[in-house]
N, C-alpha and C positions, 0 to 999 in steps of 0.2 A: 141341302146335302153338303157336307163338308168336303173339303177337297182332299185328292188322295194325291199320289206320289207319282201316281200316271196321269192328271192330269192337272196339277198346279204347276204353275211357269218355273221353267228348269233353273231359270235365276234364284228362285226361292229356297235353300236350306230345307231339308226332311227335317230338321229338327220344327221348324215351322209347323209342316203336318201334324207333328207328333202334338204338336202344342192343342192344337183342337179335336185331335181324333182320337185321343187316349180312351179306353172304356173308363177309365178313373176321372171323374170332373173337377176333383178340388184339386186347385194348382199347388197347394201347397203335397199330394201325393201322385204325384206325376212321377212314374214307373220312370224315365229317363232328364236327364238334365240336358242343357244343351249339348250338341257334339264338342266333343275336347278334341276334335283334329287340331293339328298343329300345335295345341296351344299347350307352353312350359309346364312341364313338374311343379307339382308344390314347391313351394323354397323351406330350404330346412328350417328359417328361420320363423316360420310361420309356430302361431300356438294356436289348440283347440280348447275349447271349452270342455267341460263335463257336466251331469245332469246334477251335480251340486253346484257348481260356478254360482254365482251373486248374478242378480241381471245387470250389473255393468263392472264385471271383469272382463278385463282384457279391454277397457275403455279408457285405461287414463282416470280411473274416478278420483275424485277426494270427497274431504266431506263437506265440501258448501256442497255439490253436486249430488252428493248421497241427499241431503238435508231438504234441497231443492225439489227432487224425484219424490223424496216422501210428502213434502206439503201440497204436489199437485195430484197425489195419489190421496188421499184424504181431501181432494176437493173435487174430484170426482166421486161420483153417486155408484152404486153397486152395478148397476145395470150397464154404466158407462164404462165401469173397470172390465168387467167383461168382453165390453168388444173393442180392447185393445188392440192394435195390429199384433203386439209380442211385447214382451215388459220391458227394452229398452224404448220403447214410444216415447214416455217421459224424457225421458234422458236427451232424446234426438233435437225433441221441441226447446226444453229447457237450455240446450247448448244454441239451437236455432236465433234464441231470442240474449244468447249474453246473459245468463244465468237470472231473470228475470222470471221469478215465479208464477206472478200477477199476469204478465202478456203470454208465460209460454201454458196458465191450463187456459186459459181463451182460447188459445189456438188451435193447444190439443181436442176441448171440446168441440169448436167448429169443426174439425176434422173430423170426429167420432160423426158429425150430424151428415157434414158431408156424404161422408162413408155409406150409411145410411141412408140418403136419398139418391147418390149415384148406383147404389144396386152394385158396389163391389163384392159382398159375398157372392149374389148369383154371377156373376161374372167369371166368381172362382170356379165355382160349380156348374157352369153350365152344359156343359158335356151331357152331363147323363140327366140332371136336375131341368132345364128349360132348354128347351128344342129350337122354341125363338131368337134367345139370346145368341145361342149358340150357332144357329143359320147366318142372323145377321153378321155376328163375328167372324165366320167363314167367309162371307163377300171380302168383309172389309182386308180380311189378313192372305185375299187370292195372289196379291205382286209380291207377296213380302219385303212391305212400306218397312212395316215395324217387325224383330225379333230377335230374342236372345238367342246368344252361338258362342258357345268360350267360353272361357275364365282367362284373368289376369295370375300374372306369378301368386297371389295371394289369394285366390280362388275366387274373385270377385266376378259373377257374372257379367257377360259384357251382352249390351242391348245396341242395336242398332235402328239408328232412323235413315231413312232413304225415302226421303220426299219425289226425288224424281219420279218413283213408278207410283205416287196418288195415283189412287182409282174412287175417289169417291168425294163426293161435294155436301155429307150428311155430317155437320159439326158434332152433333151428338155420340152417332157412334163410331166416328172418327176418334172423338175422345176414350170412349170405351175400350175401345181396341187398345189405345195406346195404355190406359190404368190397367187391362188386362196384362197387357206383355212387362209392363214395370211390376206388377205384381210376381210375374212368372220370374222376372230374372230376380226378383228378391227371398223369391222361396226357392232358387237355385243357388244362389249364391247361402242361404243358410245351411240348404244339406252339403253343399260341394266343400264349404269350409266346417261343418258340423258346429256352427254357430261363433264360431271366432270372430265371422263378419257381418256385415248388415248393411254395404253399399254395395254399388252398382258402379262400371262403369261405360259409359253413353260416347259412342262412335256415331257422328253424323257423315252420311256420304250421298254427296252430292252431284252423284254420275248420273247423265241426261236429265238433270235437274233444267227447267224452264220457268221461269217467272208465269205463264199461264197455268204450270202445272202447281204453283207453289200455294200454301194453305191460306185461306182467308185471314184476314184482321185479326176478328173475334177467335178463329183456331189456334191461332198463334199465342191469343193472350191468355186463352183459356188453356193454352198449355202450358207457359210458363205460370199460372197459377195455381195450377195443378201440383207441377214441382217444387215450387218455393212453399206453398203454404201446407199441403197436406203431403208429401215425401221429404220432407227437410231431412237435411243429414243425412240422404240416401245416394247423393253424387261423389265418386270419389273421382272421376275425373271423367272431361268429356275432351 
């Protein structure tokens, strides 16, 4: 049973709730985005995209960069283009790796396999689509360790880690949880700025944090492996 609002820890953000309890499962259509208490107006200076834009306007592109994104798109197979995260993917990898072709579709391909054996769609979906996922992800997301709350002046979703209140010693969907809620503040952060942005940024708070309470080895490195290899380009400031 997912938790509701009368009984998840009053420390926890409703936007939390909202984040598993929505009747809509895919995070990318999640009826609300984080709450925007307190946080600043748009800046004027901010620009949106439109549903003709280029997939890397508003990036900075040129054309080794244009050049770069087309040959890792033509070395991807039809099936792979498909389950892109969103068509600046290329873009994120190939800037990731210093405009290296060769190292940035490797990477992007491991990450398309990744994607695919971590069960990130059903992840997105699991609300209404799988009742398991979606149980277990309620335990793990009952302290509100991990969750997006805000935006930055530039409508950047802002994700929060608070390792102090772990409640759970399952590496597995310890991780899950956290590729859930990275996933959630990146399909907020796209509707909040209507596609002008594509990073995240990552508040760690460390209140009643304890060294007994803090993540194992392998958690640790599995999460920064997490970030660096299959979310590149998605930190804009932690």
């Amino acid at each position: 049973m997912a938790p509701t609002a009368e009984t998840i820890d009053p420390v926890v953000p409703t936007s939390v709730v909202r984040g598993l309890s929505l009747t809509t499962g895919d995070i990318s259509a999640f009826e609300e985005s984080p709450s925007t208490d307190d946080v600043p107006k748009k800046s004027s200076a901010s620009t949106a995209t439109t549903e003709n834009d280029s997939p890397l306007s508003n990036e900075g592109e040129n054309v080794i960069e244009v050049e770069g994104c087309r040959k890792i798109m033509e070395a991807l197979t039809p099936a792979e283009r498909e389950k892109l995260a969103d068509e600046r993917m290329p873009l994120r990898h190939l800037r990731a790796e210093n405009g290296d072709v060769k190292a940035a579709t490797t990477k992007i391909k491991s990450t398309l396999a990744w994607r695919d054996e971590f069960k990130v769609p059903t992840l997105k979906s699991c609300v209404t689509d799988c009742p398991e996922t979606h149980s277990k992800l309620s335990f793990e997301n009952s302290t509100g360790k991990v969750y997006a709350r805000g935006y930055d002046r530039e409508d950047r979703a802002v994700l929060y880690l608070r390792p102090g209140v772990e409640n759970s010693t399952d590496v597995e969907w310890n991780l899950r949880h956290l590729v859930y809620n990275i996933e959630r503040a990146i399909a907020c952060t796209a509707r909040k700025s209507e596609r002008a942005q594509d990073k995240m940024c990552i508040v760690l708070d460390f209140y009643n944090f304890r060294l007994r309470s803090a993540p194992s080895l392998s958690t640790s490195k599995a999460t920064l492996s997490i970030l660096q290899d299959h979310y590149p380009e998605r930190l804009h400031r932690a």
